[in-house]
C-alpha positions in Angstrom: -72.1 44.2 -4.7 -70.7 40.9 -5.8 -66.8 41.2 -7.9 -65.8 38.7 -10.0 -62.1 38.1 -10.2 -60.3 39.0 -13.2 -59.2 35.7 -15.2 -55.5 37.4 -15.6 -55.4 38.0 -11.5 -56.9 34.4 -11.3 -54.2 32.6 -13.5 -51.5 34.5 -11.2 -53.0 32.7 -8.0 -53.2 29.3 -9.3 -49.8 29.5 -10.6 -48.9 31.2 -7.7 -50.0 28.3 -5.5 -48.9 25.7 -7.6 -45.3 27.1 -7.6 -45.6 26.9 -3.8 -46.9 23.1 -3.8 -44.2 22.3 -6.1 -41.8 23.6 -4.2 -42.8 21.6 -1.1 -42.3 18.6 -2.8 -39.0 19.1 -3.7 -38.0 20.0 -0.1 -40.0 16.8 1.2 -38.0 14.7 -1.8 -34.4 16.2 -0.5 -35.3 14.8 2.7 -35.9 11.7 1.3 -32.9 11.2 -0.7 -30.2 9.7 0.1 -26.5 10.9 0.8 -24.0 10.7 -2.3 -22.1 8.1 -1.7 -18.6 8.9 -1.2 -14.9 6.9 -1.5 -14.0 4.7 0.8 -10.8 6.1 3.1 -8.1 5.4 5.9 -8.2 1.3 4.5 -4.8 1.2 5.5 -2.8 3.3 8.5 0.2 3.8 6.1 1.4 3.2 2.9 3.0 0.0 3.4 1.1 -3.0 6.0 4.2 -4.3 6.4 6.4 -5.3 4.1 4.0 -5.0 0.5 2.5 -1.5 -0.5 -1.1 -0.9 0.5 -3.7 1.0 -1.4 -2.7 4.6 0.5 -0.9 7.5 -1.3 0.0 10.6 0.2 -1.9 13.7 -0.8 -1.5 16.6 -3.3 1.7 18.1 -2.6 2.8 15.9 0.4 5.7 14.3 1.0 5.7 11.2 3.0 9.3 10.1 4.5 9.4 6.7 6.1 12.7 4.9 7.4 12.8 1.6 8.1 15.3 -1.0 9.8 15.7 -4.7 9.7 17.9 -6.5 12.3 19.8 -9.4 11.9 18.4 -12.8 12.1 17.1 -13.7 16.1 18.4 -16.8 16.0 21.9 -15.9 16.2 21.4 -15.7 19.8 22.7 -13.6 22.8 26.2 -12.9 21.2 24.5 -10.1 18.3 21.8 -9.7 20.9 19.5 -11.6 19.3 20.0 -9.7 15.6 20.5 -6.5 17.2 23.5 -5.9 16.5 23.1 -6.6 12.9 21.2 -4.0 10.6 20.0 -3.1 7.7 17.9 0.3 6.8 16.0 2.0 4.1 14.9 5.6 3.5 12.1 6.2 1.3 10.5 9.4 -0.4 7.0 9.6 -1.7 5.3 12.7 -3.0 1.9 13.2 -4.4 1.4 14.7 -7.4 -2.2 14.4 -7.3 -4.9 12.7 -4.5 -4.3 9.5 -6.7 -0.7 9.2 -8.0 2.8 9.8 -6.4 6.4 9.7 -7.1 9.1 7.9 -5.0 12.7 7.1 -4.6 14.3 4.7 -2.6 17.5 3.4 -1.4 18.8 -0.2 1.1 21.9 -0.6 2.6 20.5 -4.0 2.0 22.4 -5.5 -1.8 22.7 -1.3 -1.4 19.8 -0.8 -3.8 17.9 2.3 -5.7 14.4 2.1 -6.0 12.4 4.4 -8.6 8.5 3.9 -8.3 5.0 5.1 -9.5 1.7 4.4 -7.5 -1.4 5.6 -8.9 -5.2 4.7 -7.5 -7.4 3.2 -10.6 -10.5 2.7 -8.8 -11.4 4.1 -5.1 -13.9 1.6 -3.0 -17.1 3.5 -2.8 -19.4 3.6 0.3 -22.3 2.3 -1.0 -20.6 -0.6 -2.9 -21.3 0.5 -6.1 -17.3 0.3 -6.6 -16.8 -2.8 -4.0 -12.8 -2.5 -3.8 -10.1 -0.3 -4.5 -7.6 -1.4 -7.2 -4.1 0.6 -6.9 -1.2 0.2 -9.3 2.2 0.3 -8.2 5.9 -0.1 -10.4 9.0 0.5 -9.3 12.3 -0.2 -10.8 15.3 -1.2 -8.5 19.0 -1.0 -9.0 21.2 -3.4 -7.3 24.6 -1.4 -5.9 27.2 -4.2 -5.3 30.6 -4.1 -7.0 30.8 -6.4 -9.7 31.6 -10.0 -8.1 34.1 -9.9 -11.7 35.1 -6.7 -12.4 37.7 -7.9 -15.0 34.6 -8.7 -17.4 32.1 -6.5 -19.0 29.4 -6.0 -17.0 26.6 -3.7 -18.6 24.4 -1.2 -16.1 21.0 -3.2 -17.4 22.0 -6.1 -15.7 21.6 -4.5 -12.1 17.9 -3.6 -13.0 15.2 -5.5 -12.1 11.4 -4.4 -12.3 8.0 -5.6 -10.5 4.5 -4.5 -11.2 1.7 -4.8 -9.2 -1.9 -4.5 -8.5 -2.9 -3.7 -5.0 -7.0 -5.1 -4.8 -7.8 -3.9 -1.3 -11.8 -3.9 0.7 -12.5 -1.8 3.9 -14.9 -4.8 5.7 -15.8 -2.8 8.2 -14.4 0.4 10.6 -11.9 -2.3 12.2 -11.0 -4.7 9.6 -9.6 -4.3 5.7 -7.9 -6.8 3.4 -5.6 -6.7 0.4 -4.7 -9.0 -2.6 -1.8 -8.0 -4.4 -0.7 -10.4 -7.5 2.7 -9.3 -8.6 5.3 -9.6 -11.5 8.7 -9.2 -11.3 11.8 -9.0 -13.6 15.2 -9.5 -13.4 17.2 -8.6 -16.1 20.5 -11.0 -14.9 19.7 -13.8 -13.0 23.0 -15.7 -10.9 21.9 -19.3 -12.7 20.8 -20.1 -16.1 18.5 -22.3 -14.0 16.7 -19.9 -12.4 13.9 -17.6 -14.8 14.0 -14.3 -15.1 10.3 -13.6 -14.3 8.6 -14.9 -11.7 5.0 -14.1 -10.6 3.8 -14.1 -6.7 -0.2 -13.7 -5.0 0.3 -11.7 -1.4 -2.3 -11.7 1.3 -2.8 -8.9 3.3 -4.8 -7.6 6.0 -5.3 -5.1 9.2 -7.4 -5.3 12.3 -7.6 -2.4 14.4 -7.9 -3.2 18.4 -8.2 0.8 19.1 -8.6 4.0 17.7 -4.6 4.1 17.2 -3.4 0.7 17.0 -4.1 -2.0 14.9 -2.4 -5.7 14.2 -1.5 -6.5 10.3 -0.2 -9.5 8.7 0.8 -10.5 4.4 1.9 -13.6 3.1 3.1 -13.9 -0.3 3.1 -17.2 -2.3 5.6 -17.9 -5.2 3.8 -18.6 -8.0 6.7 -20.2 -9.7 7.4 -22.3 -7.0 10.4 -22.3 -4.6 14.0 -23.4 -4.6 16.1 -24.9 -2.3 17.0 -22.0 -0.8 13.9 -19.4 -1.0 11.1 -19.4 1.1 7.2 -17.6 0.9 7.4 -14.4 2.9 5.1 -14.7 6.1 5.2 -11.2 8.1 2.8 -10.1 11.5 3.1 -6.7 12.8 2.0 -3.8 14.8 1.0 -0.1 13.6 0.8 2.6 16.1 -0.2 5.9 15.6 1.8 8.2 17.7 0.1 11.8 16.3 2.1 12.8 13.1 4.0 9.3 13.1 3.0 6.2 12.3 5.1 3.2 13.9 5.2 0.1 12.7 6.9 -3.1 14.7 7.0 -6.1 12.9 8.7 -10.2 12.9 9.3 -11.3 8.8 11.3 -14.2 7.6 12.3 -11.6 5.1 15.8 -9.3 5.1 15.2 -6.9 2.3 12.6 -4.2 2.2 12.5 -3.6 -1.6 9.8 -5.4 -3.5 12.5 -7.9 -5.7 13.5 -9.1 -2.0 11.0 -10.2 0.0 9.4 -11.3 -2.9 11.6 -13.6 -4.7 14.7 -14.0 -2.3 12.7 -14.4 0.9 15.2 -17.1 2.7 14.2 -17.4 6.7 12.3 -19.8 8.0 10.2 -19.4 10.9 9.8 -23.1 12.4 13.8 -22.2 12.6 13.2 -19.2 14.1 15.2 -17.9 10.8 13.5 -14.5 12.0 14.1 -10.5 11.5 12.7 -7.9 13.9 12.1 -4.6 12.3 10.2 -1.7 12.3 9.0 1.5 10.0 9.0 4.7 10.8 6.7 7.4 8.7 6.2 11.3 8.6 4.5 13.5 6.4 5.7 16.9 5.2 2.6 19.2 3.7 
């Protein structure tokens, strides 16, 4: 005897198969989709690439200690040991508030200065160059320490301050090699001559070139906008990173003393053709 198939039962098979069809699909279009692209990471080994602050940040809750020492000029010959027996240092706290922005203090025996700053990521590099760089601000206010050079006058506390703000514009080429632009501007609330301007704008050059998995070679130059004097220079500086586990090392030869931004920036005086040169290094650990 021949049964013909309810039209209720048959609607439930058709739907039933179509669900199943559908359902394919999707699983064949997941395959075919690509992966979200992600942010771009580890441009830089540390915060700094040598001298001028890079696009990293520590963490969420991580502080990030790095010392730092700056011998005396090499050409001074065998007598300081070729600058060694001259230094300068710097300590330097930064903690992360979020993944993107972080707190830090400072302080140089170097003009024995106080630094203040603020770093904060604007825009992260994405993988599949939909954001092509990262763009990373960065302002910190510095107080100079010295005694008053007149002491008899009145000296007010605003005219220790000066102030710089940057933008850090950074790329990740490749696994080995990343760049950095960083245009500056920085203040000085006293200057030493009425000829000299209290503002003054520089361009920096940056970049790293890994040769293994834990060392790379950086350099940064940074060009006064302004111009130069008679006695200030551009800041050239080539270095070393090593990553030693939960250190990061970094060897370096500058034509700059200080290791605050207003220094090397503006008061850059060595000059390597003279071999006007310091030897330094930095020295970073990070608490969680």
């Amino acid at each position: 005897m021949v049964r013909f198939i309810s039209p209720f039962w048959l609607a439930i098979v058709l739907f039933g198969l179509q669900s199943y069809s559908s359902l394919g699909q999707s699983l064949l279009d997941a395959l075919d989709t690509e992966p979200t692209a992600h942010a771009v990471t580890a441009t830089f080994k540390d915060t700094r690439v040598i001298n001028m602050q890079s696009n990293e940040t520590p963490g969420a809750g991580v502080l990030h200690f790095v010392i730092a020492h700056r011998f005396g000029r090499i050409n001074e010959g065998a007598y300081s040991l070729w600058g060694l027996d001259n230094a300068s240092m710097r300590m330097g706290f930064d903690y992360g508030l979020t993944d993107r922005w972080t707190l830090g203090v400072g302080r140089s025996t170097f003009q024995k200065t106080y630094e203040a700053s603020m770093k904060g990521k604007l825009f992260l590099q994405k993988s599949d160059n939909s954001v092509p760089v990262s763009v990373t601000y960065y302002g910190v206010i510095m107080a100079n320490g010295l005694r008053w050079q007149e002491p008899d006058r009145e000296n007010l506390f605003s005219s220790r301050l000066s102030y710089v703000n940057q933008l850090i514009v950074t790329r990740k080429i490749n696994d080995r090699t990343s760049l950095a632009v960083v245009p500056s501007f920085i203040h000085r609330n006293l200057v030493d001559i009425t000829s000299k301007s209290n503002d003054q704008w520089t361009l920096g050059l940056g970049g790293r070139h890994k040769l293994t998995h834990r060392v790379s070679i950086n350099s940064e130059y940074h060009f006064l906008v302004n111009g130069l004097d008679e006695e200030t220079t551009n800041s050239l500086s080539l270095g070393v990173d090593i990553e030693t586990g939960g250190h990061v090392f970094q060897l370096h030869i500058t034509n700059s003393q200080g290791m605050f931004e207003r220094a090397f920036l503006t008061e850059t005086t060595g000059r390597w053709l003279d071999g006007d040169l310091f030897f330094g290094f930095n020295l970073s650990r990070v608490f969680s």
